[in-house]
C-alpha positions as CSV (number, residue, x, y, z in Angstrom):
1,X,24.7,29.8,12.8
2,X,25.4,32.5,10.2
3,X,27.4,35.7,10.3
4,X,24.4,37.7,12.0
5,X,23.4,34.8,14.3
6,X,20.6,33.6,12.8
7,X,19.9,30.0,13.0
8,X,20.5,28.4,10.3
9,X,20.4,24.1,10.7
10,X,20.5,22.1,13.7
11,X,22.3,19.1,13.4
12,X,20.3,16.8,15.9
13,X,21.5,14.1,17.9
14,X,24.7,13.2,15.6
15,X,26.7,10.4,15.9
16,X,30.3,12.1,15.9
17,X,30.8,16.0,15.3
18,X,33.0,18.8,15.4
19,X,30.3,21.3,15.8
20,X,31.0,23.9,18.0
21,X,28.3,24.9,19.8
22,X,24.5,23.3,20.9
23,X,21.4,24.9,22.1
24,X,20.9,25.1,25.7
25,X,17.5,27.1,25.9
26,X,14.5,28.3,23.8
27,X,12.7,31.6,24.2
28,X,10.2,32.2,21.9
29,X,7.0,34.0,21.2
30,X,3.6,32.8,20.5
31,X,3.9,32.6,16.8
32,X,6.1,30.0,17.6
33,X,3.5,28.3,19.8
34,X,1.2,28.6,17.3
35,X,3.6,27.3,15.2
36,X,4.7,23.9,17.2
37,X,0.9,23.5,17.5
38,X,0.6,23.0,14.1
39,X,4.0,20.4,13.8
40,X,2.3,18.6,16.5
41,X,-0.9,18.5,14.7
42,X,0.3,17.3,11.6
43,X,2.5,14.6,13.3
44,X,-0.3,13.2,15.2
45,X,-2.1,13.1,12.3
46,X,0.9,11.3,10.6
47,X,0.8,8.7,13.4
48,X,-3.2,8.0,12.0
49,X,-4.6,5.4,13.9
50,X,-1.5,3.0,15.7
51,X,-2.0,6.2,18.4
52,X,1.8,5.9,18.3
53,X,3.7,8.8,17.7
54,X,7.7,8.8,18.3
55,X,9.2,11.5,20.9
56,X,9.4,14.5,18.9
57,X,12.3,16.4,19.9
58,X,12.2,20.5,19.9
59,X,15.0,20.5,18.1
60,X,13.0,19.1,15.2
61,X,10.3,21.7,15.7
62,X,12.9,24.4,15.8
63,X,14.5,23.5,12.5
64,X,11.2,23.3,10.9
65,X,10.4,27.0,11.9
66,X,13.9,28.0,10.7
67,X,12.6,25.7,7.0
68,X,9.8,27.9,7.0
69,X,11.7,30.7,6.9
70,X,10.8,31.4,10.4
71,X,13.6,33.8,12.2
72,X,15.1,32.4,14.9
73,X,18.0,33.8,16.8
74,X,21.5,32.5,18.5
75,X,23.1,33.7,21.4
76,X,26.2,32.2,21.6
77,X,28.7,32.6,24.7
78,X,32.1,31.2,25.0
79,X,33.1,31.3,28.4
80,X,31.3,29.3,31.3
81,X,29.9,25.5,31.6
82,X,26.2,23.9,31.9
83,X,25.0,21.2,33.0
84,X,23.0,18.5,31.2
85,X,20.5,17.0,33.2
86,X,19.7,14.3,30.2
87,X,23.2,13.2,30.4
88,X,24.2,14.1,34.4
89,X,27.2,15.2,33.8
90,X,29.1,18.8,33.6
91,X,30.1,20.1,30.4
């Protein structure tokens, strides 16, 4: 995230890290729709005929729209906790 909290890469699923902070929610717009239509289109398309396309995780999409120059916006806070229903467990 930079200076005026704009997103800048997403580091997705990584092994180890000393990043400090992770997305927890998305809000967007319908260019972005628009937008994730597209990825979607061209990674179906990608797949071609096996009709097997790998999970595509939004973090992927996300980091595509922020490739394309896209703006997309952080809201970090500091204080509090979440809970990660992928993981069950409080963080």
């Amino acid at each position: 995230m930079g200076k005026d909290g704009r997103v800048e890469t997403i580091k997705i699923k990584p092994v180890s890290t000393h990043l400090r902070y992770t997305w927890l929610i998305g809000v967007w717009t319908p260019a972005f729709t628009e937008f994730m239509h597209g990825y979607m289109l061209r990674q179906a398309r990608s797949a071609g005929a096996t009709d097997q396309m790998e999970e595509v995780h939004l973090s992927r999409v996300i980091q595509e729209a922020v490739d394309s120059r896209m703006k997309v916006d952080a809201v970090p806070f500091d204080d509090g906790t979440y809970f990660d229903i992928g993981t069950q467990r409080t963080c």
